[in-house]
N, CA, C, O and CB atoms as a CASP TS submission, in Angstrom:
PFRMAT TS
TARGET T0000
AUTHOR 0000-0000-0000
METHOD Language model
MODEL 1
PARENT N/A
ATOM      1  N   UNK     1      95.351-230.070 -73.100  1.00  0.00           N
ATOM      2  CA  UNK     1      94.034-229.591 -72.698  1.00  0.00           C
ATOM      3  C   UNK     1      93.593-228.521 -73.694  1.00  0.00           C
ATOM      4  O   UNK     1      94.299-227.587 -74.072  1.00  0.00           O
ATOM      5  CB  UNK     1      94.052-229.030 -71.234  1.00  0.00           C
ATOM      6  N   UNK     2      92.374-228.766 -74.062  1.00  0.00           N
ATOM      7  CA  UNK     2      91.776-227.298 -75.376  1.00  0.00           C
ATOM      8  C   UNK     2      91.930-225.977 -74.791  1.00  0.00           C
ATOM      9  O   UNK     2      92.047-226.052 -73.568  1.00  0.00           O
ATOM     10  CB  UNK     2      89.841-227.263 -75.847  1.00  0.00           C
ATOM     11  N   UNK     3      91.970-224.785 -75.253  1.00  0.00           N
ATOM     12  CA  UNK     3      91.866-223.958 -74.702  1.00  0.00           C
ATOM     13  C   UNK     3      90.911-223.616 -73.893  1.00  0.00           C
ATOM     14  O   UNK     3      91.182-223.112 -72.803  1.00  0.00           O
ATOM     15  CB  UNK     3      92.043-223.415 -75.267  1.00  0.00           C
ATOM     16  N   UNK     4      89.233-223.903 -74.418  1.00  0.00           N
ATOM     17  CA  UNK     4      88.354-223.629 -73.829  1.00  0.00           C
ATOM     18  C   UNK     4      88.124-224.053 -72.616  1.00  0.00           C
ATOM     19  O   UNK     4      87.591-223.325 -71.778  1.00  0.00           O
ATOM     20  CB  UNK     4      87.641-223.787 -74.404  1.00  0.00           C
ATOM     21  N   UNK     5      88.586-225.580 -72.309  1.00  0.00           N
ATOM     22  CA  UNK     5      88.454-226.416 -70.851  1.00  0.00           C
ATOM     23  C   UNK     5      89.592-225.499 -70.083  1.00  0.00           C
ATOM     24  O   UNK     5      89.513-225.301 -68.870  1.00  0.00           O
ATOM     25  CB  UNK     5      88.918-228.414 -70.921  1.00  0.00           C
ATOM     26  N   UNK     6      90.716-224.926 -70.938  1.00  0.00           N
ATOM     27  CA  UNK     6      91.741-224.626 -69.913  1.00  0.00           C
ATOM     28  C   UNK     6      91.114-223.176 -69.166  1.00  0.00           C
ATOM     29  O   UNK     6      91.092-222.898 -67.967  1.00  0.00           O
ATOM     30  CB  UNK     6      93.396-224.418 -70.710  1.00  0.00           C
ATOM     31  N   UNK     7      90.735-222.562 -70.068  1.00  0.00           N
ATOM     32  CA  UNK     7      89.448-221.011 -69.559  1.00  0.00           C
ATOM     33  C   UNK     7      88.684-221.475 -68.159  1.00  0.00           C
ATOM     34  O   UNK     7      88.708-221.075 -66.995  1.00  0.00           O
ATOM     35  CB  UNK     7      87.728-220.702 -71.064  1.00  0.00           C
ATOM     36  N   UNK     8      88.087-222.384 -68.782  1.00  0.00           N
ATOM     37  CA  UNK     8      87.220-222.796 -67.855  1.00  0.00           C
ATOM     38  C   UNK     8      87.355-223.087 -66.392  1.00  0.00           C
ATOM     39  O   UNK     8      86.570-222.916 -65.460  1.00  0.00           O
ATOM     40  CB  UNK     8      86.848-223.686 -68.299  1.00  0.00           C
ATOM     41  N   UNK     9      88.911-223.712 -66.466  1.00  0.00           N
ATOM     42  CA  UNK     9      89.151-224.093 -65.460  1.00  0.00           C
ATOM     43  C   UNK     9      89.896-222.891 -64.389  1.00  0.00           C
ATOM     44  O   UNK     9      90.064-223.039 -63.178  1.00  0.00           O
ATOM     45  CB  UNK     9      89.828-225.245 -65.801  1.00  0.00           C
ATOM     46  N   UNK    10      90.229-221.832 -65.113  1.00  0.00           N
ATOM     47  CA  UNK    10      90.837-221.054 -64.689  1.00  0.00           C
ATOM     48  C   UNK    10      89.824-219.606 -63.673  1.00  0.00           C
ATOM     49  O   UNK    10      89.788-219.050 -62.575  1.00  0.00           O
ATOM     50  CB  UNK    10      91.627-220.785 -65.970  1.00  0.00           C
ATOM     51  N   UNK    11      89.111-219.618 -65.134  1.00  0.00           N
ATOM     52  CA  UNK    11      87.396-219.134 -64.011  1.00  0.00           C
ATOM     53  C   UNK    11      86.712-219.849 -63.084  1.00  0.00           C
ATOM     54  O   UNK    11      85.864-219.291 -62.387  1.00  0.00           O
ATOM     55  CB  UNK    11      86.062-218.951 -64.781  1.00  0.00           C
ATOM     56  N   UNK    12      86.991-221.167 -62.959  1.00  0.00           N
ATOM     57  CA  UNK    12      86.677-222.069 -61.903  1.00  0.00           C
ATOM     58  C   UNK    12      87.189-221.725 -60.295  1.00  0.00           C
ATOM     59  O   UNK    12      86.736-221.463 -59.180  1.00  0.00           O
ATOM     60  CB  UNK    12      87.280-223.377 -62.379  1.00  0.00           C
ATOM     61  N   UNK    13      88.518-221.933 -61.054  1.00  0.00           N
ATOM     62  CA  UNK    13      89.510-221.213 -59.731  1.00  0.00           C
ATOM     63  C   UNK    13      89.121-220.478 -59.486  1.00  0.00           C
ATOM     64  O   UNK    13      88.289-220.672 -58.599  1.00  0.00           O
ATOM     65  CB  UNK    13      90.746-220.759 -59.700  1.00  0.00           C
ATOM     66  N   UNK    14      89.278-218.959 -59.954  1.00  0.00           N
ATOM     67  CA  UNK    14      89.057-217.558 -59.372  1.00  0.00           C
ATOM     68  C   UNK    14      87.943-217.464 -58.912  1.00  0.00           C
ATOM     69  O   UNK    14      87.767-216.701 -57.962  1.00  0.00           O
ATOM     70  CB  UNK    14      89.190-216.494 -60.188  1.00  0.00           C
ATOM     71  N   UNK    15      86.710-218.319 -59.528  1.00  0.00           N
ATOM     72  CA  UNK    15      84.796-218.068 -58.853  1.00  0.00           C
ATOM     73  C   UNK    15      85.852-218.822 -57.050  1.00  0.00           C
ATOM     74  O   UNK    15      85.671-218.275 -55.962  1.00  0.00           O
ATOM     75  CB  UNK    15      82.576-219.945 -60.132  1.00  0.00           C
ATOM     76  N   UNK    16      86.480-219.624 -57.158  1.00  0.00           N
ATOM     77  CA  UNK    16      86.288-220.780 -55.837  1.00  0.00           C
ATOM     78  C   UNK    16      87.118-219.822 -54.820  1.00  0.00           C
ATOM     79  O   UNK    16      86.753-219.520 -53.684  1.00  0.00           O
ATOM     80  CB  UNK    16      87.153-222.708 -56.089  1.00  0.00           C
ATOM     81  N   UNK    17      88.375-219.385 -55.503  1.00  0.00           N
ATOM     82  CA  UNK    17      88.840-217.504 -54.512  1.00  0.00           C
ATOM     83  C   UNK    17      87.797-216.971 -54.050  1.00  0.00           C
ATOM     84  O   UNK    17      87.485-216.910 -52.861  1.00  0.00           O
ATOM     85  CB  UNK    17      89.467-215.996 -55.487  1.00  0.00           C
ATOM     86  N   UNK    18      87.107-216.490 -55.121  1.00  0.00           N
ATOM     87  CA  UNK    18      86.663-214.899 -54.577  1.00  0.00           C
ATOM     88  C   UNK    18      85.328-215.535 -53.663  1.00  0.00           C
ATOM     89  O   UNK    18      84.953-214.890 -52.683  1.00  0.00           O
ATOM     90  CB  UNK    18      86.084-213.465 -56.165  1.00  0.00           C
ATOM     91  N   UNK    19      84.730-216.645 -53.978  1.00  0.00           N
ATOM     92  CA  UNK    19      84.002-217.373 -53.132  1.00  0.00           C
ATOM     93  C   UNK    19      84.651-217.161 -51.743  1.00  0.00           C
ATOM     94  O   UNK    19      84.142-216.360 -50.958  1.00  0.00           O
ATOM     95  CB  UNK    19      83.933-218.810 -53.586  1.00  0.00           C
ATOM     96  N   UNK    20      85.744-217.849 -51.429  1.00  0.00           N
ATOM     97  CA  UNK    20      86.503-217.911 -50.477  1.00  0.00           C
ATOM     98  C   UNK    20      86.483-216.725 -49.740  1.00  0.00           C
ATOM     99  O   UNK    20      86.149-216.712 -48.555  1.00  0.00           O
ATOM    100  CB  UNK    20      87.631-218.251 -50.859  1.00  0.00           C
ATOM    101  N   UNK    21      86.867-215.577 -50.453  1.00  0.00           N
ATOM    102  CA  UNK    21      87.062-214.077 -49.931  1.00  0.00           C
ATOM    103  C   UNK    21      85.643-213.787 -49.429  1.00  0.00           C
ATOM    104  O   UNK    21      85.254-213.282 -48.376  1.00  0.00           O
ATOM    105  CB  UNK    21      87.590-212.893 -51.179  1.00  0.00           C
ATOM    106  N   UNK    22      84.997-214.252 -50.485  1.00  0.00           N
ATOM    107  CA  UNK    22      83.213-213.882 -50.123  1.00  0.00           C
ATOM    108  C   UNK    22      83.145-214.154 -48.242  1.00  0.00           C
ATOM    109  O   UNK    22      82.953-213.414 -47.278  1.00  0.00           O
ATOM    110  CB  UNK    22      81.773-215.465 -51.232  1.00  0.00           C
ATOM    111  N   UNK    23      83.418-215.609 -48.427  1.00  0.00           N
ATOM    112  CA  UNK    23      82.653-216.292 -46.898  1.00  0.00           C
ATOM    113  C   UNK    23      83.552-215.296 -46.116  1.00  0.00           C
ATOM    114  O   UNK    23      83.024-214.323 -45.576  1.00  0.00           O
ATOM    115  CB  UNK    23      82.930-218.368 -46.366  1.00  0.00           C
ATOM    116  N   UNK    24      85.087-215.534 -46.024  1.00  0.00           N
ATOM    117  CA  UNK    24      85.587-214.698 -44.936  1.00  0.00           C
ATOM    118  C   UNK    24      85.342-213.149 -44.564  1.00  0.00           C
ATOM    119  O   UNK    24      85.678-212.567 -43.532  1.00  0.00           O
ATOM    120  CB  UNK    24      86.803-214.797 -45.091  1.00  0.00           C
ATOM    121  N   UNK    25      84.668-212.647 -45.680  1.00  0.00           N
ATOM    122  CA  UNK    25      84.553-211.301 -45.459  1.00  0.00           C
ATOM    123  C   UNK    25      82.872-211.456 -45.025  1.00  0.00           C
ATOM    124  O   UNK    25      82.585-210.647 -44.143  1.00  0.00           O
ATOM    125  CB  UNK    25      85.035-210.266 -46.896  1.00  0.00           C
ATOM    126  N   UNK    26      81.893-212.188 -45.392  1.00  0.00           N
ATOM    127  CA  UNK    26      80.942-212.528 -44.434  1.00  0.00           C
ATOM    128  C   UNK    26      80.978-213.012 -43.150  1.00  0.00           C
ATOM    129  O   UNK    26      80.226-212.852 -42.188  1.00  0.00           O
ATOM    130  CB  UNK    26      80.366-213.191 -44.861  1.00  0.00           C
ATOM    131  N   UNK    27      82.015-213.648 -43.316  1.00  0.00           N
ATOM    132  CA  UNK    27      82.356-213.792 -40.964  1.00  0.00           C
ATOM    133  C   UNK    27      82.490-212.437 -40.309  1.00  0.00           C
ATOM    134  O   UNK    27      82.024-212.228 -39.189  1.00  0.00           O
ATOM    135  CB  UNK    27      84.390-214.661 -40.261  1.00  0.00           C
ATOM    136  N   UNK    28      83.023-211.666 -40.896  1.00  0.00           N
ATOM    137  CA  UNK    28      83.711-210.337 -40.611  1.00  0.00           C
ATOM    138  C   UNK    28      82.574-209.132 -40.474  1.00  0.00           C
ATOM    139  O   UNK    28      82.540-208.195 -39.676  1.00  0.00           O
ATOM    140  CB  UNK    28      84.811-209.990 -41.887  1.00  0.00           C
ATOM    141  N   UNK    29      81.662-209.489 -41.532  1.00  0.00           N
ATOM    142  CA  UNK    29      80.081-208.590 -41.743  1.00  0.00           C
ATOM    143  C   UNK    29      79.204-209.136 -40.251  1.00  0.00           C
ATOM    144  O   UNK    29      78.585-208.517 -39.385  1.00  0.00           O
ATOM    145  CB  UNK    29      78.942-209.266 -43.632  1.00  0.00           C
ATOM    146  N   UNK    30      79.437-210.234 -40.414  1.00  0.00           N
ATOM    147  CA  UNK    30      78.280-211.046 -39.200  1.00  0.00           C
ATOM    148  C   UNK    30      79.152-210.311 -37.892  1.00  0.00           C
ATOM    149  O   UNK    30      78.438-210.010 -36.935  1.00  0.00           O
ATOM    150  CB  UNK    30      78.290-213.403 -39.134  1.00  0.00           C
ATOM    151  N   UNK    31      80.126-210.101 -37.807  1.00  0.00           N
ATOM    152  CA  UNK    31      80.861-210.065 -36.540  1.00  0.00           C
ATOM    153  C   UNK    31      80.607-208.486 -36.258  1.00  0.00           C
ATOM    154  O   UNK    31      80.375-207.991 -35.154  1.00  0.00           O
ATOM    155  CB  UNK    31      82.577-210.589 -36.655  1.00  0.00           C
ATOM    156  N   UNK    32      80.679-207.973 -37.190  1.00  0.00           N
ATOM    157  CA  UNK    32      80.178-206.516 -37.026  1.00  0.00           C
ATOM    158  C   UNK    32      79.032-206.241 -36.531  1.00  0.00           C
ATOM    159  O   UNK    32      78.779-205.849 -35.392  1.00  0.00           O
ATOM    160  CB  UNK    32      80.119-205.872 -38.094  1.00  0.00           C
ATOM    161  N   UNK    33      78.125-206.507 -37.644  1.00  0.00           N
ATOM    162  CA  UNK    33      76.359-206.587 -37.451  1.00  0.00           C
ATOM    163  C   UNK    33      76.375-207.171 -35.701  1.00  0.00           C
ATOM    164  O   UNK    33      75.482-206.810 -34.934  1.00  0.00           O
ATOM    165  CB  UNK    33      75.363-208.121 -38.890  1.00  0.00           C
ATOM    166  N   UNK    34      77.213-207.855 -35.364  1.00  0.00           N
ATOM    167  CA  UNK    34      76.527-208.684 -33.826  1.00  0.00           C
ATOM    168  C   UNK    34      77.473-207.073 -32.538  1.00  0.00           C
ATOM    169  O   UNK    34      77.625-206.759 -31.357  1.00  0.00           O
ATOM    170  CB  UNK    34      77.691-211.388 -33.462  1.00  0.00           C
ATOM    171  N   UNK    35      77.719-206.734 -33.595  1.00  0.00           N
ATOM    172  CA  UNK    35      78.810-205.848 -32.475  1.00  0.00           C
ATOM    173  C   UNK    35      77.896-204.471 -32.124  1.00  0.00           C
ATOM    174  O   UNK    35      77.595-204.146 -30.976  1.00  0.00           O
ATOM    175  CB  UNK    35      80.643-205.270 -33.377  1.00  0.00           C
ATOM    176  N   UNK    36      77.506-203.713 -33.365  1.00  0.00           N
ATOM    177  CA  UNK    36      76.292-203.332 -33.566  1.00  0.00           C
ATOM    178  C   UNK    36      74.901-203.657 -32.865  1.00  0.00           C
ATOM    179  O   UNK    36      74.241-202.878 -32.177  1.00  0.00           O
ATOM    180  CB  UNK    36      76.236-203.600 -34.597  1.00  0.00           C
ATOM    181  N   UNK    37      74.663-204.690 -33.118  1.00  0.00           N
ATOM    182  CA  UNK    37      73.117-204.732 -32.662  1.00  0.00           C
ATOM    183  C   UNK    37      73.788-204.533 -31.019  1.00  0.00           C
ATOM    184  O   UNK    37      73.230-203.690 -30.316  1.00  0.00           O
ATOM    185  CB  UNK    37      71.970-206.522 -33.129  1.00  0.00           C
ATOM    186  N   UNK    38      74.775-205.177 -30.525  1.00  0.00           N
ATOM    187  CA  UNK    38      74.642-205.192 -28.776  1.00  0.00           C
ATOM    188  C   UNK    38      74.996-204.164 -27.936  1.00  0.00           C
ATOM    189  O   UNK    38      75.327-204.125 -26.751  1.00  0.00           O
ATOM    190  CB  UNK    38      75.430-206.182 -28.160  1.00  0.00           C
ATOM    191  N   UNK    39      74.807-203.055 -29.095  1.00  0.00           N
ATOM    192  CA  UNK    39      74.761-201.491 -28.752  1.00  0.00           C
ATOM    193  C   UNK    39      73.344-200.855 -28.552  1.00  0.00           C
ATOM    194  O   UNK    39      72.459-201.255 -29.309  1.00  0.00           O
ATOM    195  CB  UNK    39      75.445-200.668 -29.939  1.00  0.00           C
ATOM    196  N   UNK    40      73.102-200.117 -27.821  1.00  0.00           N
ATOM    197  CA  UNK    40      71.712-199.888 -27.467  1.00  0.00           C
ATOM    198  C   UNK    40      71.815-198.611 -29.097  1.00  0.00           C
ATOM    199  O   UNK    40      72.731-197.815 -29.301  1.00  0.00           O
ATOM    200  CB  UNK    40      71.348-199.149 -25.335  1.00  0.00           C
ATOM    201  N   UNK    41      70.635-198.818 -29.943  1.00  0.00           N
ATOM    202  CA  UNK    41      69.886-198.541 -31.555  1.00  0.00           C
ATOM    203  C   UNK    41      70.275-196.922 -30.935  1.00  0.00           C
ATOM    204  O   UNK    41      70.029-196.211 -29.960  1.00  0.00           O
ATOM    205  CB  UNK    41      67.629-199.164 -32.037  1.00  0.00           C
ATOM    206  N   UNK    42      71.037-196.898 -32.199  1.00  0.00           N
ATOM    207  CA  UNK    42      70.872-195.442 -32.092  1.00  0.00           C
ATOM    208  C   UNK    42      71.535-195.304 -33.399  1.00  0.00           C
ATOM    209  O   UNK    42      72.303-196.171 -33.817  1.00  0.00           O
ATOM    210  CB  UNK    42      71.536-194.606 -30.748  1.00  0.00           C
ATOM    211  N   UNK    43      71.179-193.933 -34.234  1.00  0.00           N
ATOM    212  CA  UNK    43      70.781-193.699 -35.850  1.00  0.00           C
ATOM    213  C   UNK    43      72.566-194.344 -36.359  1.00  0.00           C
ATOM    214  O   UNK    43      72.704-195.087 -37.331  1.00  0.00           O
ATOM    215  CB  UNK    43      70.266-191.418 -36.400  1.00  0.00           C
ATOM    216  N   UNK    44      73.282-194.063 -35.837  1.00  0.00           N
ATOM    217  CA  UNK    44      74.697-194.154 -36.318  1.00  0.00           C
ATOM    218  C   UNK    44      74.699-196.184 -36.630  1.00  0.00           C
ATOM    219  O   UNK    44      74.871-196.916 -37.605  1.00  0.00           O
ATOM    220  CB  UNK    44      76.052-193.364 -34.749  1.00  0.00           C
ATOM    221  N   UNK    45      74.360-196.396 -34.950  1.00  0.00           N
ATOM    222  CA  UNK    45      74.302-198.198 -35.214  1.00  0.00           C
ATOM    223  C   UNK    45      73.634-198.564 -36.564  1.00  0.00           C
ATOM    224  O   UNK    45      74.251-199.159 -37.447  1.00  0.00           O
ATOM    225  CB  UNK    45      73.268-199.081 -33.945  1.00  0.00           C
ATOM    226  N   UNK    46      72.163-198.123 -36.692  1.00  0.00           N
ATOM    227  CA  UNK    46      71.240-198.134 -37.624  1.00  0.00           C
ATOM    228  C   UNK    46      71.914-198.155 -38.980  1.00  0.00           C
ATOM    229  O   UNK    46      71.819-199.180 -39.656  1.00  0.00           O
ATOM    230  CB  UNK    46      70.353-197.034 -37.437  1.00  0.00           C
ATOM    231  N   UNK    47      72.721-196.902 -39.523  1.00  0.00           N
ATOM    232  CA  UNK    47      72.833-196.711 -40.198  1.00  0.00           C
ATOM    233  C   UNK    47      74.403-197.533 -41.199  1.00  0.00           C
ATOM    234  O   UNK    47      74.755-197.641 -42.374  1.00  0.00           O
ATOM    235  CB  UNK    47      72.482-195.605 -39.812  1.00  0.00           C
ATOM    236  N   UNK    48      75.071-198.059 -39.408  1.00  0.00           N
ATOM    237  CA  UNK    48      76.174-199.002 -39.929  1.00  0.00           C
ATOM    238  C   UNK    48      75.720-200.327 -40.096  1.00  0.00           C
ATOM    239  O   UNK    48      76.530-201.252 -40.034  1.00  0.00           O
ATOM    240  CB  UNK    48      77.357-199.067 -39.034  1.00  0.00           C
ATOM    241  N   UNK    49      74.551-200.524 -40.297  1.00  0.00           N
ATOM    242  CA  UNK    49      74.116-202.115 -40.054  1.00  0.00           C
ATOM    243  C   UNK    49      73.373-202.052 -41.436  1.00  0.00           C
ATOM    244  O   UNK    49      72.993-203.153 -41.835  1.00  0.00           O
ATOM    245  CB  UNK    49      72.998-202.597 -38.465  1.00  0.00           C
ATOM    246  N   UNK    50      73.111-201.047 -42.192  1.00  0.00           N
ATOM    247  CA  UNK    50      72.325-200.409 -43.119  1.00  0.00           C
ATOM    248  C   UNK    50      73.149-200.792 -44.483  1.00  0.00           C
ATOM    249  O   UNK    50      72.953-201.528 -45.449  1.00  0.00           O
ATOM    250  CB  UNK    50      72.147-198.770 -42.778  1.00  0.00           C
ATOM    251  N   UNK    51      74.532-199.590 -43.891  1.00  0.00           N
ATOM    252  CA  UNK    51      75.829-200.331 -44.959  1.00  0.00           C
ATOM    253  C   UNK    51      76.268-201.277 -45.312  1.00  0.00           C
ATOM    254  O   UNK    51      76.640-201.606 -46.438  1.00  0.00           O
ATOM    255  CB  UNK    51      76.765-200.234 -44.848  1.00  0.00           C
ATOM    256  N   UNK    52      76.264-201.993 -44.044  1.00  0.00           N
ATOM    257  CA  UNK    52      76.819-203.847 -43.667  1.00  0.00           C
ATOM    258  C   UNK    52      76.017-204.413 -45.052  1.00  0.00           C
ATOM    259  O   UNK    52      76.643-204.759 -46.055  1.00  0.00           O
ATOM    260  CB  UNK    52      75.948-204.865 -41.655  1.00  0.00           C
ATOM    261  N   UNK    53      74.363-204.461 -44.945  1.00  0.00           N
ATOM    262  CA  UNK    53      73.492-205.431 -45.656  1.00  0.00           C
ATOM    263  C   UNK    53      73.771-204.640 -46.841  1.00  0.00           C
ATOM    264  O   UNK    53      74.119-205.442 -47.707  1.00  0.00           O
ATOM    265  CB  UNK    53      71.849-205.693 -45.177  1.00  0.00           C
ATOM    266  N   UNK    54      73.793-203.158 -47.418  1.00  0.00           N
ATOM    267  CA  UNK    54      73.756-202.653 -48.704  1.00  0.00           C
ATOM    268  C   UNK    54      75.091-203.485 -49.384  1.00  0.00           C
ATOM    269  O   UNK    54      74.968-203.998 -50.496  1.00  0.00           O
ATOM    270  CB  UNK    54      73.836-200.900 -48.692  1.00  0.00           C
ATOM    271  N   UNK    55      75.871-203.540 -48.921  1.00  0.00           N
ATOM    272  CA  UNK    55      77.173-203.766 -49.063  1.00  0.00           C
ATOM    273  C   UNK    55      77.146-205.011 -49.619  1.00  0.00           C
ATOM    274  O   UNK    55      77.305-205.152 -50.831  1.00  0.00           O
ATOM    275  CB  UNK    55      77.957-203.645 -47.893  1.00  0.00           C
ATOM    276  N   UNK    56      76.894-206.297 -48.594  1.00  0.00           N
ATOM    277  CA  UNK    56      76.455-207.812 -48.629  1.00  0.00           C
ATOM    278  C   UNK    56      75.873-208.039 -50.222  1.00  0.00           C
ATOM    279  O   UNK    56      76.349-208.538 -51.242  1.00  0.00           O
ATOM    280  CB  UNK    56      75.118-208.155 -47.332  1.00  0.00           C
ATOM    281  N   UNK    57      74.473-207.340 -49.831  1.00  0.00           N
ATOM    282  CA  UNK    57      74.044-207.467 -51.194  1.00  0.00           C
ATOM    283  C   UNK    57      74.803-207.416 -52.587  1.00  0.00           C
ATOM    284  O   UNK    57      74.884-208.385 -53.342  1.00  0.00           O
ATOM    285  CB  UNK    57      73.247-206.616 -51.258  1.00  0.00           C
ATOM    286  N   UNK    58      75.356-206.148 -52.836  1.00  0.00           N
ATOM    287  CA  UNK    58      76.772-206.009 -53.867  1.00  0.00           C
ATOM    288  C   UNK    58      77.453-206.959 -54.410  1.00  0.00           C
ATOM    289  O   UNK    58      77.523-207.328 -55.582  1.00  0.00           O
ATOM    290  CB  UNK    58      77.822-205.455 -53.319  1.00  0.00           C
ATOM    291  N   UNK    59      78.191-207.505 -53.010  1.00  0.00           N
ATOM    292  CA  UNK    59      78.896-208.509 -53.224  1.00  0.00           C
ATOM    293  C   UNK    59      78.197-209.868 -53.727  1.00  0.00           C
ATOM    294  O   UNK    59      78.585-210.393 -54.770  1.00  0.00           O
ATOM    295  CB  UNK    59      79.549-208.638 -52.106  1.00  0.00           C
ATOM    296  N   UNK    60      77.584-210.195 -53.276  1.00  0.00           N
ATOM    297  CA  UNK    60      75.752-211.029 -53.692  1.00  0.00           C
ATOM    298  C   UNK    60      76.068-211.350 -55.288  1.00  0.00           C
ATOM    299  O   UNK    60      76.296-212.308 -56.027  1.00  0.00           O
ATOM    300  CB  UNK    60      73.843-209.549 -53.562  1.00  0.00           C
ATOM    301  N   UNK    61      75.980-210.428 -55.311  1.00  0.00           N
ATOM    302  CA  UNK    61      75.578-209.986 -57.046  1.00  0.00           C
ATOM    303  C   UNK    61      77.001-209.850 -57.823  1.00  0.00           C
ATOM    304  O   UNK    61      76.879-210.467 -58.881  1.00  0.00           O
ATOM    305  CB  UNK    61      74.643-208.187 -57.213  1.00  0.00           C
ATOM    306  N   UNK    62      78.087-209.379 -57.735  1.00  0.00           N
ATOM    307  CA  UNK    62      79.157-209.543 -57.795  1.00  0.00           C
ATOM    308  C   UNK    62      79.595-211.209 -58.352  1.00  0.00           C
ATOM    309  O   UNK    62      80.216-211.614 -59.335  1.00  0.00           O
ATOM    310  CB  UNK    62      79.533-209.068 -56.531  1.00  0.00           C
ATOM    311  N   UNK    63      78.993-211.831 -57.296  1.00  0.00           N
ATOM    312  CA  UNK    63      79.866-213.170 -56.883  1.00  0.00           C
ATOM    313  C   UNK    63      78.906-213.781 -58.298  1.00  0.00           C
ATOM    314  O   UNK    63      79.499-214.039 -59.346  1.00  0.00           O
ATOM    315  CB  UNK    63      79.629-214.090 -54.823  1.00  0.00           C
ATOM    316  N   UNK    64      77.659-213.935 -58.200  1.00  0.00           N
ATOM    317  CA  UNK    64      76.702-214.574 -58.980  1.00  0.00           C
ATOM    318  C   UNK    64      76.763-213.856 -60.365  1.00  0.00           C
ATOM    319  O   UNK    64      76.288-214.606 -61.217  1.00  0.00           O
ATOM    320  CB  UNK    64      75.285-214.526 -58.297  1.00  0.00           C
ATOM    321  N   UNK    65      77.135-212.794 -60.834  1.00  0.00           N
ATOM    322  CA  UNK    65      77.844-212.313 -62.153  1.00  0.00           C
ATOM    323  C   UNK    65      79.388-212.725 -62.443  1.00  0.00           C
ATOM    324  O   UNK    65      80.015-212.448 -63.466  1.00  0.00           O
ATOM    325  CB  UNK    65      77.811-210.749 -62.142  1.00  0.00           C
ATOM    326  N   UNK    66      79.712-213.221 -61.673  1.00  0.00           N
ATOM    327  CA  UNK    66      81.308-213.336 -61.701  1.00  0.00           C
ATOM    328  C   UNK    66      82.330-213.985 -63.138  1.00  0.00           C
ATOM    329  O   UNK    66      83.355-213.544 -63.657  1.00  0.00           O
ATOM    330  CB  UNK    66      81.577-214.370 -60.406  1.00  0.00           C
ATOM    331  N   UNK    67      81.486-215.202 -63.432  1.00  0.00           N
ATOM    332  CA  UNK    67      81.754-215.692 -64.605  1.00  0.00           C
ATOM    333  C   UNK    67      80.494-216.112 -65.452  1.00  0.00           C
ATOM    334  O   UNK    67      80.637-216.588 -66.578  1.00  0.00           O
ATOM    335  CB  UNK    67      82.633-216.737 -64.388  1.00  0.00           C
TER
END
């Protein structure tokens, strides 16, 4: 195999990991956010649901720079 296909394939893998890590740590965000909202709003909820999406986003961008 050339080197370059073998690169390739190797950043393939790791995008299809950290993908992986992505979704499960988005079950984990959603599970929060739902834990949150079924708290009656108050600045602290607000402000952890605030982090949740700042956070999301990051990773967003992270994932789509990745290789």
């Amino acid at each position: 195999m050339p080197h370059g296909q073998e690169e390739e394939r190797h950043c393939q893998e790791d995008r299809s990991e950290q993908q992986g890590q992505e979704v499960e740590h988005r079950f984990r965000s959603v599970n929060e956010a739902a834990a949150l909202l079924s708290q009656p709003a108050s600045a602290e909820a607000l402000d952890g649901l605030q982090r949740l999406f700042i956070a999301a986003r990051k990773r967003k961008t992270d994932v789509e720079t990745w290789c």
